[in-house]
PLY file of the C-alpha trace (Angstrom):
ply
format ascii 1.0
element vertex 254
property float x
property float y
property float z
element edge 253
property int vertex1
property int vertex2
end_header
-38.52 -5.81 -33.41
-37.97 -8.09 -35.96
-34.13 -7.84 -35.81
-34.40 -8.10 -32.10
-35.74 -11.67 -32.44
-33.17 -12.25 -34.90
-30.40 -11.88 -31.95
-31.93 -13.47 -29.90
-32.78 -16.55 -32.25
-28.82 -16.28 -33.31
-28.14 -16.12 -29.94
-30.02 -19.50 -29.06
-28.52 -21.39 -31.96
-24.77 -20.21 -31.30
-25.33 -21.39 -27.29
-26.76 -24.68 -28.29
-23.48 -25.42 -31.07
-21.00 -24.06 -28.42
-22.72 -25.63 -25.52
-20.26 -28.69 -25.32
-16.82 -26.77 -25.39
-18.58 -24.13 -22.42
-19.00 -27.54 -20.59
-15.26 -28.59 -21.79
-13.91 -25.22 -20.63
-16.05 -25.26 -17.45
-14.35 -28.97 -16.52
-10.62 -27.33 -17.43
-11.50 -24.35 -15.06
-12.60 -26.42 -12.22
-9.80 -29.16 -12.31
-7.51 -25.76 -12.72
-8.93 -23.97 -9.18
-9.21 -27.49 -7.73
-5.29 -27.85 -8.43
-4.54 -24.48 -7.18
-6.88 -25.29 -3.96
-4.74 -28.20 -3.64
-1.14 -26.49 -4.13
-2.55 -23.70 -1.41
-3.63 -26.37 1.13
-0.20 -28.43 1.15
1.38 -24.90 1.55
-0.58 -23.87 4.49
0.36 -27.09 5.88
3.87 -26.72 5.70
4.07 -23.47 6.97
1.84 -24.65 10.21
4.45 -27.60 10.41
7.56 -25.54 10.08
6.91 -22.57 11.67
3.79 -22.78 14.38
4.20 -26.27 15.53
7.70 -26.36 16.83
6.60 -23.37 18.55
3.32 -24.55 19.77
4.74 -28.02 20.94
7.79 -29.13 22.50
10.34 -30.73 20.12
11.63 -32.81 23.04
15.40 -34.17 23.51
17.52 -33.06 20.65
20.28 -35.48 21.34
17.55 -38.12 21.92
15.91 -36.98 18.47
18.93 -36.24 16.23
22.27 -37.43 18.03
25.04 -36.03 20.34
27.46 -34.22 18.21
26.61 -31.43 15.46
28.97 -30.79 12.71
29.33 -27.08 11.94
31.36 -25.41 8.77
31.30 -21.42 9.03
30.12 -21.11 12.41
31.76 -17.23 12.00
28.80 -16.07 10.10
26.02 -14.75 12.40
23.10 -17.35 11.36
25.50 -20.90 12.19
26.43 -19.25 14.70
22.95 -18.99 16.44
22.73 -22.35 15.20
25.79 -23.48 18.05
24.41 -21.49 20.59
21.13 -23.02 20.00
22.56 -27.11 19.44
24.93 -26.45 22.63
22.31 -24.71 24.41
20.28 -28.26 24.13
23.60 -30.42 25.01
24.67 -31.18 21.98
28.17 -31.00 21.56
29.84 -29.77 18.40
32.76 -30.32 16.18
33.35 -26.96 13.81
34.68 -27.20 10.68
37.04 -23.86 9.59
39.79 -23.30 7.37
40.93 -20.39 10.33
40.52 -21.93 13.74
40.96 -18.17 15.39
37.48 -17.31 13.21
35.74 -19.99 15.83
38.12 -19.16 19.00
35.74 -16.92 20.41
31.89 -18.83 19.84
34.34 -21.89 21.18
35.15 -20.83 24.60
31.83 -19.16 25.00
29.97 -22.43 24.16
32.14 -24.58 26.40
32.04 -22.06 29.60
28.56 -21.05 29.35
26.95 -24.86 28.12
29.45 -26.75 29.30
29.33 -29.12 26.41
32.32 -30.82 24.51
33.51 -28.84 21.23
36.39 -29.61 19.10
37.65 -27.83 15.48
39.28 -29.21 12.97
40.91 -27.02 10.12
40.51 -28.39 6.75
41.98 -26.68 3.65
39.31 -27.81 0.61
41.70 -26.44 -2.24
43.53 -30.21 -1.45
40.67 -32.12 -2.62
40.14 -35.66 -1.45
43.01 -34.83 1.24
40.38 -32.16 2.80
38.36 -34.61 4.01
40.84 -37.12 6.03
41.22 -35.05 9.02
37.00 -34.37 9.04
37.19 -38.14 9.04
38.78 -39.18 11.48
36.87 -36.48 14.13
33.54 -37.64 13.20
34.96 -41.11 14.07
32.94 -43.11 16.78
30.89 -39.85 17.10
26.67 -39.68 17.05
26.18 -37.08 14.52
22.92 -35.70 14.35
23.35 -32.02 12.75
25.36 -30.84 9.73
25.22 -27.41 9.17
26.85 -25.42 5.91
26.54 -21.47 5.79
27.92 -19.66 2.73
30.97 -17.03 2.88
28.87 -13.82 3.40
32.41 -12.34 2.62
31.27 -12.77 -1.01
28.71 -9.98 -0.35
30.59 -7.40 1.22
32.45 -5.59 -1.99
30.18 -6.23 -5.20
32.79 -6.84 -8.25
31.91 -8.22 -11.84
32.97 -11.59 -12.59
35.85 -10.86 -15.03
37.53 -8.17 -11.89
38.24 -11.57 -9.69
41.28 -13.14 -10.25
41.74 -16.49 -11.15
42.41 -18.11 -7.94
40.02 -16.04 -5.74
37.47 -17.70 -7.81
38.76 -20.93 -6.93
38.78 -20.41 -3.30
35.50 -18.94 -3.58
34.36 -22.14 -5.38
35.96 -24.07 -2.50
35.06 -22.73 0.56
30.67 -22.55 -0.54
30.47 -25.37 -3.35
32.86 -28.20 -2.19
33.10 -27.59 1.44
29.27 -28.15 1.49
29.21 -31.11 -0.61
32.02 -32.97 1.19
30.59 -32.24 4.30
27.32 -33.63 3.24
29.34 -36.71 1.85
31.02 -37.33 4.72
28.02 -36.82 7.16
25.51 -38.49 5.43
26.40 -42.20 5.36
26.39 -42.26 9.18
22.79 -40.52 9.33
21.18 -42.72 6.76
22.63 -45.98 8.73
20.89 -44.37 12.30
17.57 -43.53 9.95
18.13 -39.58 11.97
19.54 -36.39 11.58
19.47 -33.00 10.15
21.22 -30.94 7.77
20.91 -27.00 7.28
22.18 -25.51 4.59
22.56 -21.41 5.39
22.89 -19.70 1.80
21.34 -16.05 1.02
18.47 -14.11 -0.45
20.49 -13.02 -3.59
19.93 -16.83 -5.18
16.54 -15.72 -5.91
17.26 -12.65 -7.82
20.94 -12.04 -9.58
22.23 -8.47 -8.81
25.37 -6.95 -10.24
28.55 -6.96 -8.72
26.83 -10.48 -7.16
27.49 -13.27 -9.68
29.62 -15.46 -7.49
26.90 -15.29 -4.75
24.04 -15.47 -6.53
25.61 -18.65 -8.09
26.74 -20.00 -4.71
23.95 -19.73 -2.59
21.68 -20.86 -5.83
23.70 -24.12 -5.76
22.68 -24.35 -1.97
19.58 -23.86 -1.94
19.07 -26.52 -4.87
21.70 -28.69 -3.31
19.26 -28.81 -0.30
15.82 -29.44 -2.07
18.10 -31.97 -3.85
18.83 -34.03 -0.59
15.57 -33.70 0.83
13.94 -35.37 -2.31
16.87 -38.18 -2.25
17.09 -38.58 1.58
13.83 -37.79 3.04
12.39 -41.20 3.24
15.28 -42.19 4.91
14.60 -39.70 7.95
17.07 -37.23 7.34
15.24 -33.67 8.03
16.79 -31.37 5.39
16.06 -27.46 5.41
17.33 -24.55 3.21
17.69 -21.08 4.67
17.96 -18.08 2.48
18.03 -15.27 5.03
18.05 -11.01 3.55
20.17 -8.24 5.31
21.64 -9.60 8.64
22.53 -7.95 11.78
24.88 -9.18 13.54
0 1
1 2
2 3
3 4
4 5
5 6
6 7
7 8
8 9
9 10
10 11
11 12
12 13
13 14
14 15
15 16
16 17
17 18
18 19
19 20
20 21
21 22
22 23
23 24
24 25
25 26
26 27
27 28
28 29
29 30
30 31
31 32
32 33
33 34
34 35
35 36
36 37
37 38
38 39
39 40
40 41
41 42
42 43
43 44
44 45
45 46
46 47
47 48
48 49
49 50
50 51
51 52
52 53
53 54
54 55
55 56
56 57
57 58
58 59
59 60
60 61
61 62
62 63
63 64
64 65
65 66
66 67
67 68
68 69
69 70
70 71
71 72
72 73
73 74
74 75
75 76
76 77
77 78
78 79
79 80
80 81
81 82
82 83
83 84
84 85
85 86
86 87
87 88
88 89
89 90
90 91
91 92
92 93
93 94
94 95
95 96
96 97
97 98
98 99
99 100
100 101
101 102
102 103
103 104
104 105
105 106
106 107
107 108
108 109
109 110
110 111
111 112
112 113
113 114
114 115
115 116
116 117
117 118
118 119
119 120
120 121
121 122
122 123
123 124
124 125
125 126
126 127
127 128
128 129
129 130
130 131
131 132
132 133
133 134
134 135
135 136
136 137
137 138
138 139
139 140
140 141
141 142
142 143
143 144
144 145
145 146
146 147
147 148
148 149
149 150
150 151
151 152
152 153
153 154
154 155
155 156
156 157
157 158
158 159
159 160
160 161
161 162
162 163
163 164
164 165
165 166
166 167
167 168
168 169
169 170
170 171
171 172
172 173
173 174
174 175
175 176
176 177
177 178
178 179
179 180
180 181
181 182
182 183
183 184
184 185
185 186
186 187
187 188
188 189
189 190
190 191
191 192
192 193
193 194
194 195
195 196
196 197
197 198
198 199
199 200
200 201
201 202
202 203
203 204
204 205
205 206
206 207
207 208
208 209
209 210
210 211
211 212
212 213
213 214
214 215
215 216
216 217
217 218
218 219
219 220
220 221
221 222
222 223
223 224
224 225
225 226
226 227
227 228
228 229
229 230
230 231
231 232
232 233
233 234
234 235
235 236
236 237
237 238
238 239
239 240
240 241
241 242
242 243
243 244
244 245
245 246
246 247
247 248
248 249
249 250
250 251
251 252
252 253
């Protein structure tokens, strides 16, 4: 019995010394869940915003909204390609950026007969530089440009090959056709947005930036770049009411 109040009376004393630091610990643990609580709510709320909302309310006149003309580079992958059908679908007209025009030929005449709206494509070459960008220039000249959108070379995904079995130059075209082509385009997109205080840019990269894979280091680089070259612009240009988003989409169908 005796050692029993012993415990007990070491017990008491031991609770009444550590009593501050349970208190300390307790105030750590509740500004911890009240953070996480926090994180969680503005989470929810994005997802209601970006995916219920649009759905649940009409987004009204794109052209209105945005602007007239979209600017599309690799409108031969499946996802920028929805992206046309849905922008022409809404009347606005689009200008596609390739570096094949017959890779376009087809989503071009079905836009224009079944939308009717106005669609031009200009071939640009991005191994030239500076020069890339002169005749991308002069067709967004005088035009309301309300959409940009950049989707990655899914090419890069379709035979898996280490980074030492690519020659040279493919890596440089690789480089050119996801890295530079989306950051011109941005850069020559951008200045008229920010002047109208409207317009959007999409930037269509892949799942394999969040995890590398073998055979994938080119892609998982590329689309990586992307991704953070969207969050980028959305932290730089958001107050300035450009709507940026970032898609990384899995396996797609076509």
């Amino acid at each position: 019995m005796a050692a029993v109040d012993s415990f007990q009376l070491l017990y008491r004393e031991i609770s009444r010394s550590c009593s501050s630091y349970f208190e300390a610990l307790a105030l750590v643990g509740a500004v911890y869940a009240t953070r996480r609580a926090v994180v969680l709510l503005r989470d929810c709320c994005t997802v209601v915003r970006v995916h219920f909302l649009p759905r649940m309310m009409p987004s009204g006149n794109l052209t209105q909204r945005y602007g007239d003309w979209a600017v599309i580079y690799g409108a031969s992958e499946p996802v920028a390609r929805a992206y046309a059908e849905e922008l022409a679908q809404n009347g606005v007209s689009i200008i596609f950026i390739t570096q094949d025009s017959s890779s376009v030929r087809d989503i071009v005449a079905f836009l224009t007969q079944t939308y009717g709206v106005e669609t031009s494509v200009v071939t640009a070459n991005f191994s030239l530089g500076q020069a890339a960008g002169k005749p991308i220039t002069e067709a967004l000249r005088g035009k309301d440009i309300g959409f940009l959108v950049n989707c990655v070379d899914e090419t890069l995904a379709s035979s898996p090959r280490s980074l030492i079995e690519i020659p040279e130059q493919d890596v440089l075209d690789q480089v050119n056709r996801n890295v530079t082509a989306a950051t011109l385009m941005a850069r020559l997109v951008l200045p008229g947005m920010v002047e109208r205080s409207r317009g959007a840019v999409v930037n269509i990269s892949s799942g394999a930036c969040c995890r590398p894979q073998h055979g994938r280091v080119t892609l998982t680089a590329f689309t990586g770049y992307l991704d953070h070259f969207s969050r980028a612009l959305h932290f730089e240009y958001s107050d300035k009411g450009i709507f940026v988003q970032s898609l990384i989409p899995l396996k797609v169908i076509n």
